[in-house]
N, CA, C and O atoms as a GROMACS GRO file, in nm:
protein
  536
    1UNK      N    1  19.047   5.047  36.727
    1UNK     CA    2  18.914   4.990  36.739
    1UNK      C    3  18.814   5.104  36.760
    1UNK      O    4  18.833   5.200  36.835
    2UNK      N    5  18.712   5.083  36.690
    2UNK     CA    6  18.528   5.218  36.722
    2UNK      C    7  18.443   5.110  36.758
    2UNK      O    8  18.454   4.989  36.738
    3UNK      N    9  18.362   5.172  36.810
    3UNK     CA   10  18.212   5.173  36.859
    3UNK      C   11  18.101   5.216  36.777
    3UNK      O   12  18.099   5.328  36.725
    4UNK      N   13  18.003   5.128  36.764
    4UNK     CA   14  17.913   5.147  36.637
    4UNK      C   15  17.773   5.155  36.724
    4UNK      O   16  17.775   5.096  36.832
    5UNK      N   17  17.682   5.205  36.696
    5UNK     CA   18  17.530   5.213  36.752
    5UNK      C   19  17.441   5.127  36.672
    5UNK      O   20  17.451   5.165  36.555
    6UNK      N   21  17.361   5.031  36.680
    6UNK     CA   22  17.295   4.972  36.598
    6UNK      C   23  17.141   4.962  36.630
    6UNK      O   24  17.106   4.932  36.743
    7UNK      N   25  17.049   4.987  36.529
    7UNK     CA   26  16.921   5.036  36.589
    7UNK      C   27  16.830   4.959  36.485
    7UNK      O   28  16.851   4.973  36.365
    8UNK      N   29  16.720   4.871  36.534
    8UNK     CA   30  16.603   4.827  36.411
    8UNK      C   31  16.490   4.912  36.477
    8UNK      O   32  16.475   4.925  36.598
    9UNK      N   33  16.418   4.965  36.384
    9UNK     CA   34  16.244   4.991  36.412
    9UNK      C   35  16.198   4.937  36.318
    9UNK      O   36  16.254   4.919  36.210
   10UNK      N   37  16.049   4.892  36.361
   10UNK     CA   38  15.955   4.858  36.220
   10UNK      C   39  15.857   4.986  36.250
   10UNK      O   40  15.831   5.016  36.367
   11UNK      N   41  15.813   5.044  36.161
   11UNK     CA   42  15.756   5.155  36.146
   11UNK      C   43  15.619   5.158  36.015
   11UNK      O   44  15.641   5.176  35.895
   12UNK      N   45  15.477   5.135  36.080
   12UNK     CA   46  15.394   5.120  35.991
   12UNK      C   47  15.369   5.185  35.893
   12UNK      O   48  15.249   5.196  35.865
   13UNK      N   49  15.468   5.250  35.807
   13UNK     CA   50  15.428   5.341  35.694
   13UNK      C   51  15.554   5.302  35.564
   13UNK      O   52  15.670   5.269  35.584
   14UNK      N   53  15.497   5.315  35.453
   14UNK     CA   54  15.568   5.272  35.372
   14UNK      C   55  15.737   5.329  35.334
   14UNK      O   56  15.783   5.434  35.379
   15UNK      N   57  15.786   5.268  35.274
   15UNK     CA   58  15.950   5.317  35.242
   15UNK      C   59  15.968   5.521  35.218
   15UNK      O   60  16.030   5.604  35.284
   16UNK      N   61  15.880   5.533  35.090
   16UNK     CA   62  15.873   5.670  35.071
   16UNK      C   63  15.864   5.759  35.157
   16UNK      O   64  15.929   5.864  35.144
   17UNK      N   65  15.764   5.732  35.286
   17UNK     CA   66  15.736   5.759  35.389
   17UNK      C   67  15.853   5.837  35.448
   17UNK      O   68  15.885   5.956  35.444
   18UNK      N   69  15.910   5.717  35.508
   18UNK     CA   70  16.010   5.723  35.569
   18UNK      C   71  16.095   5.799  35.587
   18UNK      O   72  16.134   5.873  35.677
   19UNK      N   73  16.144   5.750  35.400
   19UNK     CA   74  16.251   5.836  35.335
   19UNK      C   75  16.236   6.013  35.360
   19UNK      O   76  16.320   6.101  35.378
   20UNK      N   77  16.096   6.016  35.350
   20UNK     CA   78  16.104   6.175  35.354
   20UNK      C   79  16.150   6.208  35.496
   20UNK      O   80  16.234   6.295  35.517
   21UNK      N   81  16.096   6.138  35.593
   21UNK     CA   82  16.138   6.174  35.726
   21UNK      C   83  16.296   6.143  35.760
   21UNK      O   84  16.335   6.179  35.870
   22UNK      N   85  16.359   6.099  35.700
   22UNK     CA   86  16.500   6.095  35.620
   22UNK      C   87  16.548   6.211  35.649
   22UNK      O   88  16.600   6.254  35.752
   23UNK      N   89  16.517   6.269  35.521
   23UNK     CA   90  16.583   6.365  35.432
   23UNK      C   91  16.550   6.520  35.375
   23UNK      O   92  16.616   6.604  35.314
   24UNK      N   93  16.397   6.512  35.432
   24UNK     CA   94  16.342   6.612  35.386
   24UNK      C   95  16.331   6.726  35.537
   24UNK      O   96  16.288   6.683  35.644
   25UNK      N   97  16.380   6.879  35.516
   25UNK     CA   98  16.420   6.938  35.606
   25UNK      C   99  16.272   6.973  35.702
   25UNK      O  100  16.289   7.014  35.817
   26UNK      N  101  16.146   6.955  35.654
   26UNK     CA  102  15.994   7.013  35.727
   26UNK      C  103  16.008   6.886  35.822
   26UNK      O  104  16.006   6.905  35.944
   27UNK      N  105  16.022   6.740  35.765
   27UNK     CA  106  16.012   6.610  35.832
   27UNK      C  107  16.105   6.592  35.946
   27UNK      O  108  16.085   6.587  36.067
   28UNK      N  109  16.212   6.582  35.874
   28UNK     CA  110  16.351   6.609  36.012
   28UNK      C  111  16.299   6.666  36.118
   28UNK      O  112  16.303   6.631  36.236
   29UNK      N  113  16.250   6.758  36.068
   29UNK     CA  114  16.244   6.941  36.191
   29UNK      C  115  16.116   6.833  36.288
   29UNK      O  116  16.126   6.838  36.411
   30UNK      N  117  16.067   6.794  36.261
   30UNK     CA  118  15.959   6.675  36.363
   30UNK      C  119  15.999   6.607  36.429
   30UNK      O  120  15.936   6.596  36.534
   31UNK      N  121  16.101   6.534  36.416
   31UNK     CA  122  16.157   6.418  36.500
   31UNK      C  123  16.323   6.464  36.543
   31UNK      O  124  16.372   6.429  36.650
   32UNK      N  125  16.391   6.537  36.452
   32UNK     CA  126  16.536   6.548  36.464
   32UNK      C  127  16.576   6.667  36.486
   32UNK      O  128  16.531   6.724  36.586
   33UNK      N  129  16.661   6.730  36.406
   33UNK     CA  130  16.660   6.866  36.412
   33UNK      C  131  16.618   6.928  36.273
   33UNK      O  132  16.586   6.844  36.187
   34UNK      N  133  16.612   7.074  36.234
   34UNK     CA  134  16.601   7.081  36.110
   34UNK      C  135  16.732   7.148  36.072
   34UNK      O  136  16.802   7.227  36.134
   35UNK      N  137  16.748   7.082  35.926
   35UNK     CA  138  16.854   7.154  35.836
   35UNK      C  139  16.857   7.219  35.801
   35UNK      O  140  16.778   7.284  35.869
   36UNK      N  141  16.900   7.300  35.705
   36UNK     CA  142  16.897   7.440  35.618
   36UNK      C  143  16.845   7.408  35.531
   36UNK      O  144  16.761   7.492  35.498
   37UNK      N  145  16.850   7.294  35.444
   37UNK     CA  146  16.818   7.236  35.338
   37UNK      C  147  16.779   7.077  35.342
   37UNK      O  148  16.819   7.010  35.438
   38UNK      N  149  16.669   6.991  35.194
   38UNK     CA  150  16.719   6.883  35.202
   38UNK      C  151  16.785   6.775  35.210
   38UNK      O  152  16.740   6.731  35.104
   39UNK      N  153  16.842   6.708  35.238
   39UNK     CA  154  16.969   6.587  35.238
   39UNK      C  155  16.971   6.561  35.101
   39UNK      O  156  16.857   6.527  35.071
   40UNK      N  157  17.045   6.559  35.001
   40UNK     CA  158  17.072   6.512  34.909
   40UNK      C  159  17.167   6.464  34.914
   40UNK      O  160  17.240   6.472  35.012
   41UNK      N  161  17.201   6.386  34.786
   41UNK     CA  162  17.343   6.300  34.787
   41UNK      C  163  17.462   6.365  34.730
   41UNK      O  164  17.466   6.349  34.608
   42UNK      N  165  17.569   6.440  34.782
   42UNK     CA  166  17.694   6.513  34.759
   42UNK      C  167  17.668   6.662  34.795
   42UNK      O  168  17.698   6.759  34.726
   43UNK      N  169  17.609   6.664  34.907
   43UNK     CA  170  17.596   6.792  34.952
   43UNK      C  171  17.615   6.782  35.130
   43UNK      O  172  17.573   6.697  35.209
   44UNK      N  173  17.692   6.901  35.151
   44UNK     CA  174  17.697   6.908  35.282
   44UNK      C  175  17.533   7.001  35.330
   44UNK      O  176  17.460   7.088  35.282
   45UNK      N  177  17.540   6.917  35.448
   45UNK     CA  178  17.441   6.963  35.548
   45UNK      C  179  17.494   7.041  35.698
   45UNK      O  180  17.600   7.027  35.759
   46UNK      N  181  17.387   7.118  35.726
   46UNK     CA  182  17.416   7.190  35.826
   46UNK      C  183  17.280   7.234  35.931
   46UNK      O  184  17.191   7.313  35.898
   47UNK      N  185  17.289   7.166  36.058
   47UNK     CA  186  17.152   7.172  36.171
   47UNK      C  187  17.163   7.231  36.262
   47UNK      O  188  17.202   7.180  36.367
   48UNK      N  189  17.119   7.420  36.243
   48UNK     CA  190  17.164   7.457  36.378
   48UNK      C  191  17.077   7.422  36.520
   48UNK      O  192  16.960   7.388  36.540
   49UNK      N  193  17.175   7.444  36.592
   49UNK     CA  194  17.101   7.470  36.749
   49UNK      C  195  17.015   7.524  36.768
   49UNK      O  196  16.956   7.569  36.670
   50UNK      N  197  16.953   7.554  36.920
   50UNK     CA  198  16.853   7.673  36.915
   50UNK      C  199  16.891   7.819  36.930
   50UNK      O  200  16.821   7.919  36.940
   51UNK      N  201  17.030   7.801  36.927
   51UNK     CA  202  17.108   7.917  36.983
   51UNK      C  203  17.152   7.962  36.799
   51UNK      O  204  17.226   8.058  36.778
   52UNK      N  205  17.112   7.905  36.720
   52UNK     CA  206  17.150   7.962  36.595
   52UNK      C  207  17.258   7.876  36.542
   52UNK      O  208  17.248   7.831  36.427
   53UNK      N  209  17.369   7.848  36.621
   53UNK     CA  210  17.480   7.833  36.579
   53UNK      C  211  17.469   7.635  36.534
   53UNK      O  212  17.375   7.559  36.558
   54UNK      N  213  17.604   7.603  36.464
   54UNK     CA  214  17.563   7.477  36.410
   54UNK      C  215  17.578   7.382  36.521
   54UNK      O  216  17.676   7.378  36.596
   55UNK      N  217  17.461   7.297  36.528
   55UNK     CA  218  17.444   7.198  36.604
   55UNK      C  219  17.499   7.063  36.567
   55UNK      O  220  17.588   7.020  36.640
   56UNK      N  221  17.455   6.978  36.452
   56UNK     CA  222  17.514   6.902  36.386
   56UNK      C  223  17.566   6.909  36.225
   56UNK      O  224  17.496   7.000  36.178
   57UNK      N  225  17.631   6.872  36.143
   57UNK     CA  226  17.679   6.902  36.039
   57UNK      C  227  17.736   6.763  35.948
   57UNK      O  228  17.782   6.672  36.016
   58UNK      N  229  17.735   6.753  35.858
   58UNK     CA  230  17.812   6.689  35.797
   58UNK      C  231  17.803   6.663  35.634
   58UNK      O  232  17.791   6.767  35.568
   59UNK      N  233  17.806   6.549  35.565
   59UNK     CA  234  17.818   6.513  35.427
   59UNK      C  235  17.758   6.449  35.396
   59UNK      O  236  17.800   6.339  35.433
   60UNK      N  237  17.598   6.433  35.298
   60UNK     CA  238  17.590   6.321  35.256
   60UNK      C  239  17.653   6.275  35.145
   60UNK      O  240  17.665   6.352  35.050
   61UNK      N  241  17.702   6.146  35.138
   61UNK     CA  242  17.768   6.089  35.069
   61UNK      C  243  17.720   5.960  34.985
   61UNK      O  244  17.797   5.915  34.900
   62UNK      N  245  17.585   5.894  35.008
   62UNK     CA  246  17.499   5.833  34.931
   62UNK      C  247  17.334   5.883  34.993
   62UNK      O  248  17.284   5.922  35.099
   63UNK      N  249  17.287   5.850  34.839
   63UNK     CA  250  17.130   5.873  34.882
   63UNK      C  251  17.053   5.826  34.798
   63UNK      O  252  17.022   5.894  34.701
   64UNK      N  253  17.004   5.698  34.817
   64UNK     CA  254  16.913   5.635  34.684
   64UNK      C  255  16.761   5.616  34.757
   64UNK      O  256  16.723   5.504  34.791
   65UNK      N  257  16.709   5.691  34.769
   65UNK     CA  258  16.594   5.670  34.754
   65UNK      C  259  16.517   5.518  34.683
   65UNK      O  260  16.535   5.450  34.582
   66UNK      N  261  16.441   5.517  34.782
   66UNK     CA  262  16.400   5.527  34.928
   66UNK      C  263  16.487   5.382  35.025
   66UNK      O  264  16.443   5.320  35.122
   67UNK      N  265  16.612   5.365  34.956
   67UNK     CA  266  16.679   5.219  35.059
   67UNK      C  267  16.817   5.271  35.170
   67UNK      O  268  16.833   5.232  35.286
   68UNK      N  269  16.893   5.357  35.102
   68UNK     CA  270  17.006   5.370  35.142
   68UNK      C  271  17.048   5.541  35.162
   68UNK      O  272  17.086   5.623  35.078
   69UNK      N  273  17.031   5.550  35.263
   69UNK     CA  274  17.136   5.694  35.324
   69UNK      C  275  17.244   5.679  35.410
   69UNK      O  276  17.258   5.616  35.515
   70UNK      N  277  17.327   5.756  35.335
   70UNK     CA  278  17.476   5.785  35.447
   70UNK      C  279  17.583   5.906  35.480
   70UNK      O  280  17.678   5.957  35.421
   71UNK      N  281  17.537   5.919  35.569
   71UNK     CA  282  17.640   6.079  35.552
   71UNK      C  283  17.773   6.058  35.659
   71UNK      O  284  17.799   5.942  35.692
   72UNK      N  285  17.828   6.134  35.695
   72UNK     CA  286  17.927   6.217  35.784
   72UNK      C  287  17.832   6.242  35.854
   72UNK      O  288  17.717   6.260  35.812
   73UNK      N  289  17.873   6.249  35.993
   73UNK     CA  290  17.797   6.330  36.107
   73UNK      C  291  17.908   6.354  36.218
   73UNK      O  292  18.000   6.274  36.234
   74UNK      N  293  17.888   6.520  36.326
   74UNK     CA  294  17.946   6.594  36.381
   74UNK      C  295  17.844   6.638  36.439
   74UNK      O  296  17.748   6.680  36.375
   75UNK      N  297  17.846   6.635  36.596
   75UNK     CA  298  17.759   6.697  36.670
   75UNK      C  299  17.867   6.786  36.705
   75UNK      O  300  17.988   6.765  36.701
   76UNK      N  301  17.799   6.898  36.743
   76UNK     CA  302  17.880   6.982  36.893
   76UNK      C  303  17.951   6.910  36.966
   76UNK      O  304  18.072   6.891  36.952
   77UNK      N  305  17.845   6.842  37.089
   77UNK     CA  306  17.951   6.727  37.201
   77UNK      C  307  18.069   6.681  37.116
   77UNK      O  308  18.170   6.697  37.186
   78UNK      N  309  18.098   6.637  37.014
   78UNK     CA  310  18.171   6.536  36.945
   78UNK      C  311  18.332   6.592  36.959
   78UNK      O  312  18.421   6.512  36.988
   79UNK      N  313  18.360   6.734  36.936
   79UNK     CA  314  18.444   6.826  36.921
   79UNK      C  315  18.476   6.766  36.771
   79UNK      O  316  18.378   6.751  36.699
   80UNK      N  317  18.585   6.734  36.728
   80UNK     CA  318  18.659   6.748  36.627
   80UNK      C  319  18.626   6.559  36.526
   80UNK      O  320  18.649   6.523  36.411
   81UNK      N  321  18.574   6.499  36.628
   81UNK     CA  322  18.510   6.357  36.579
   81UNK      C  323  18.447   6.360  36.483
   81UNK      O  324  18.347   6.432  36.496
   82UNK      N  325  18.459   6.309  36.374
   82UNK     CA  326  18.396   6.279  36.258
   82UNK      C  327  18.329   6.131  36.260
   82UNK      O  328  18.402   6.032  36.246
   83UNK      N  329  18.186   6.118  36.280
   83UNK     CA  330  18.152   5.981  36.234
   83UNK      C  331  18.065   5.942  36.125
   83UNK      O  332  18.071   6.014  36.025
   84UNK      N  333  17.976   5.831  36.122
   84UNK     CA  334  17.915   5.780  36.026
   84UNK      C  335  17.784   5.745  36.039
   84UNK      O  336  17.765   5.653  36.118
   85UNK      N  337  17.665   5.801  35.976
   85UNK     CA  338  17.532   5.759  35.976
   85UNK      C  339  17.490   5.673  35.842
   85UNK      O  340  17.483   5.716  35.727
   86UNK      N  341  17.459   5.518  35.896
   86UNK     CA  342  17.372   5.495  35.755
   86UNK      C  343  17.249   5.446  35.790
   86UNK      O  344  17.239   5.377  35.892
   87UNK      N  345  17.134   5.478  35.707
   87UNK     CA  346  17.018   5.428  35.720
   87UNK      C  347  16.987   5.293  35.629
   87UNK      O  348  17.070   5.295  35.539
   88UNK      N  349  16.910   5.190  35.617
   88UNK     CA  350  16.873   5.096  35.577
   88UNK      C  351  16.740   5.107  35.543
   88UNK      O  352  16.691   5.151  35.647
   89UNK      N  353  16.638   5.092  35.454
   89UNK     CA  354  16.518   5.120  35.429
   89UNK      C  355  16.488   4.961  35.334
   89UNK      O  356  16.536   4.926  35.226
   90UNK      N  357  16.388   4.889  35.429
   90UNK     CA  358  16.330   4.757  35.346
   90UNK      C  359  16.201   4.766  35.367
   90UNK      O  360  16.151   4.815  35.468
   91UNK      N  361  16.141   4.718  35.270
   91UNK     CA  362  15.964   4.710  35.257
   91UNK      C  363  15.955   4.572  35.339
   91UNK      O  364  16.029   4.475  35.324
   92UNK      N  365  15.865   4.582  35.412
   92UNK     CA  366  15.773   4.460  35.518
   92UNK      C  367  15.668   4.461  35.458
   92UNK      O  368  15.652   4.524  35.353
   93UNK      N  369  15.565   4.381  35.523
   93UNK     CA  370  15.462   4.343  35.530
   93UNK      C  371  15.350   4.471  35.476
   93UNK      O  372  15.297   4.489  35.366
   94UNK      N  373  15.340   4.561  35.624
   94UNK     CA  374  15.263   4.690  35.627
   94UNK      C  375  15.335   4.794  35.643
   94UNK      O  376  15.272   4.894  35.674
   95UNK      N  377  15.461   4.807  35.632
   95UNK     CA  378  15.535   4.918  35.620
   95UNK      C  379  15.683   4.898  35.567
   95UNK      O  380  15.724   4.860  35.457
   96UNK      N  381  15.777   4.949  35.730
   96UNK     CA  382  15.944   4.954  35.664
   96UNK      C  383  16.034   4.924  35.837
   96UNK      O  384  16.012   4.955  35.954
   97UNK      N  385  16.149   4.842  35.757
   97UNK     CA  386  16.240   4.803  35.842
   97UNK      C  387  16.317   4.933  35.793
   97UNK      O  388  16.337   4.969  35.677
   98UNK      N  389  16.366   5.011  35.941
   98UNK     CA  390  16.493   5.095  35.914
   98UNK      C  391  16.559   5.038  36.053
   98UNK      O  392  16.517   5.016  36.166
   99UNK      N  393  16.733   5.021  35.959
   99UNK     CA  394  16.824   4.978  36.010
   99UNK      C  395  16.918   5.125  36.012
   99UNK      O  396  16.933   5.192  35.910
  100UNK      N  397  16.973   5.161  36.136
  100UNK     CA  398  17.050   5.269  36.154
  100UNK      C  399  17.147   5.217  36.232
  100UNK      O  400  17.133   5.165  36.342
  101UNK      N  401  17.291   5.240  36.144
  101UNK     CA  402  17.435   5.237  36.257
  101UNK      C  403  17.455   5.352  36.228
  101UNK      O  404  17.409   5.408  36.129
  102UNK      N  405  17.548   5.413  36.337
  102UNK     CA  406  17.633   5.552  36.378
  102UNK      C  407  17.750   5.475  36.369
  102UNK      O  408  17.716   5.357  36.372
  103UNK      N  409  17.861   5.484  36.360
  103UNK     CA  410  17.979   5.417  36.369
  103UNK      C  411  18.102   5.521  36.399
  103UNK      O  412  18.085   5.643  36.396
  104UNK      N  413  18.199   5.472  36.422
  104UNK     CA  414  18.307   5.601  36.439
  104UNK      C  415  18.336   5.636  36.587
  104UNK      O  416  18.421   5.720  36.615
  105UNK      N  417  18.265   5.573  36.679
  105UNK     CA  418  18.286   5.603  36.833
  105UNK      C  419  18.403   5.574  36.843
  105UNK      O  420  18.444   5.470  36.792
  106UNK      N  421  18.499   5.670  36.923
  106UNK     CA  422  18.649   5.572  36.941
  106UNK      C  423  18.646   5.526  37.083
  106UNK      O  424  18.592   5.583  37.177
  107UNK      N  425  18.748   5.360  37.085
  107UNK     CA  426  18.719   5.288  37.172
  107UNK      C  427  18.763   5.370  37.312
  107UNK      O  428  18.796   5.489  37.307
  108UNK      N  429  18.760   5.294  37.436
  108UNK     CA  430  18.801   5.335  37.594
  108UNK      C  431  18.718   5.417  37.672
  108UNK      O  432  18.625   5.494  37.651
  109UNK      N  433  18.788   5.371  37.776
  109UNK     CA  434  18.686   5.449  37.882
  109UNK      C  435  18.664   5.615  37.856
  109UNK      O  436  18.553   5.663  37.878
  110UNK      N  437  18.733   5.669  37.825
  110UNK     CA  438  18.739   5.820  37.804
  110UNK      C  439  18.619   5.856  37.732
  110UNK      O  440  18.571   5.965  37.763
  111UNK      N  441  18.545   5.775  37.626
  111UNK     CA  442  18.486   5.790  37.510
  111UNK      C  443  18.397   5.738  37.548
  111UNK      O  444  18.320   5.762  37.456
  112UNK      N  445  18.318   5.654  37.649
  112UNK     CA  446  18.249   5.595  37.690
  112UNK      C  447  18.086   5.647  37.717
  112UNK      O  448  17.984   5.581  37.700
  113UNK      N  449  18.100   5.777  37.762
  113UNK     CA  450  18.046   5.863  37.851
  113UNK      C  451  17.954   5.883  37.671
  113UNK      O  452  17.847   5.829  37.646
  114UNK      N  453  18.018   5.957  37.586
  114UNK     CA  454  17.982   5.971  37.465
  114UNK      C  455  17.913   5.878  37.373
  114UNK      O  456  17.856   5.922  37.274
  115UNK      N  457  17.917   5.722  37.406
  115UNK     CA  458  17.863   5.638  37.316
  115UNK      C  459  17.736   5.611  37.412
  115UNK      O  460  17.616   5.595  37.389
  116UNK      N  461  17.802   5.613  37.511
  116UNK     CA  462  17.599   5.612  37.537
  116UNK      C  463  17.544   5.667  37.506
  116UNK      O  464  17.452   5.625  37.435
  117UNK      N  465  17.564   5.853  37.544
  117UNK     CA  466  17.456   5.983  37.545
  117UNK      C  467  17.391   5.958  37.415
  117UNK      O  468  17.268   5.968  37.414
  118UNK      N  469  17.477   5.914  37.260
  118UNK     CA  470  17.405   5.884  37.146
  118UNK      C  471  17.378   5.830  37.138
  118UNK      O  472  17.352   5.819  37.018
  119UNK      N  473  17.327   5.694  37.224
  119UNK     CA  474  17.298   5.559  37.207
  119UNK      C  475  17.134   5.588  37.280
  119UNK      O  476  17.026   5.539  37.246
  120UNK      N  477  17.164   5.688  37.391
  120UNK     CA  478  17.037   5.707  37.422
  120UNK      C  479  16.943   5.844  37.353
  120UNK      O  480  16.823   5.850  37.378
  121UNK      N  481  17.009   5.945  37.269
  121UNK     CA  482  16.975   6.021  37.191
  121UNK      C  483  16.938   5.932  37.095
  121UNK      O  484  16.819   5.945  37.122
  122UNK      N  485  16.937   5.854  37.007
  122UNK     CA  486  16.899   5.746  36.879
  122UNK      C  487  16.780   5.725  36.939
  122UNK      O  488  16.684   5.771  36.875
  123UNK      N  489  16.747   5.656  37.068
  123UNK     CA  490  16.643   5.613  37.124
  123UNK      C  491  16.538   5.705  37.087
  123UNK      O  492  16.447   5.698  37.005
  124UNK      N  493  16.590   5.825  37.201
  124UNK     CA  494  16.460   5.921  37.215
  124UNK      C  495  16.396   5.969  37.066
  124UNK      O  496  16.276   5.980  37.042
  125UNK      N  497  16.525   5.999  36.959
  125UNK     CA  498  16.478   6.044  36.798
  125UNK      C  499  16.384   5.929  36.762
  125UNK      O  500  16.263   5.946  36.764
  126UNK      N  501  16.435   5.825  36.733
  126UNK     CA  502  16.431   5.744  36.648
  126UNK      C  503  16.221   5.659  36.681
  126UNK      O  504  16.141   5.607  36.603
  127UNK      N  505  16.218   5.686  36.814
  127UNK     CA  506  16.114   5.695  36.891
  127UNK      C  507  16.001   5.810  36.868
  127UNK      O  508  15.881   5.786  36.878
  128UNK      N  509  16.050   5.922  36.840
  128UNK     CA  510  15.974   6.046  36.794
  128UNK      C  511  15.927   6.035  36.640
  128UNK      O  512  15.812   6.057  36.602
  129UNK      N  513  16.031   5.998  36.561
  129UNK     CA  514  15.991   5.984  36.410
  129UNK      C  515  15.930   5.899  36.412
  129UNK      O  516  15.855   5.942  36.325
  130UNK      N  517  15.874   5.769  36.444
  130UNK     CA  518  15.774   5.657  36.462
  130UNK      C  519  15.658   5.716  36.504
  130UNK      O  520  15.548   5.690  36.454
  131UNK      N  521  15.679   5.805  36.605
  131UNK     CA  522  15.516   5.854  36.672
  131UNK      C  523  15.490   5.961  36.529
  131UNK      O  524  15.380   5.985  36.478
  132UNK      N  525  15.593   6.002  36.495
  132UNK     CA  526  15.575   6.164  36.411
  132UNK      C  527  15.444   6.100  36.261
  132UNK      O  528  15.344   6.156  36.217
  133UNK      N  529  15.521   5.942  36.218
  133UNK     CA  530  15.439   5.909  36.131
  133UNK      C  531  15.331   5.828  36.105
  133UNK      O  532  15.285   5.781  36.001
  134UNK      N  533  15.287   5.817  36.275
  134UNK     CA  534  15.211   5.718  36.281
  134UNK      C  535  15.087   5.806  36.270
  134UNK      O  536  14.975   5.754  36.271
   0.00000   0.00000   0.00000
């Protein structure tokens, strides 16, 4: 059994918007961390720390503009854990529903400590990129 993170924002700016704050490495670097490069679809990514060294890392593995992103993700904390980011991108009214699960937490108390810290890291990001594009 895993542990999944599940997150809605409505965010007053349109899909494209968004998407760039997605995927694009100037936008990231505002709310998340920055990459080396943009997120594209079949390319590994890599976000160092401030210490240089890699902070988070992984694969994207779909990317359709502007609805659906999904990569691999590996923090540091994680050690050797491999999990799963997908984004959701729907047009509303005056902007965009993004739907974000993390998935891949493994179950028990041991692991516990870890599904929060990202549960409350999602918060604080996911909170910054809303202010970043408002």
């Amino acid at each position: 059994m895993t542990h999944s993170i599940e997150k809605t924002l409505i965010i007053g700016a349109p899909p494209a918007t968004v998407w760039a704050f997605l995927t694009q490495a100037d936008e990231l670097a505002r709310w998340f961390h920055r990459p080396k490069s943009d997120l594209s679809e079949g390319q590994d990514f890599e976000m160092p720390g401030e210490d240089g060294n890699p902070l988070v890392w992984g694969h994207v593995h779909e990317a359709t503009a502007p609805r659906t992103l999904r990569f691999s993700f590996t923090a540091r904390p994680m050690g050797d854990l491999v999990s799963e980011v997908s984004y959701a991108l729907t047009a509303v009214e005056a902007g965009t529903r993004l739907n974000l699960v993390h998935s891949g937490f493994p179950a028990g108390a041991e692991a516990f400590g870890l599904l929060t810290a990202f549960d409350a890291g999602w918060d604080s990001h996911l909170t910054r990129m809303r202010d970043s594009i408002a």
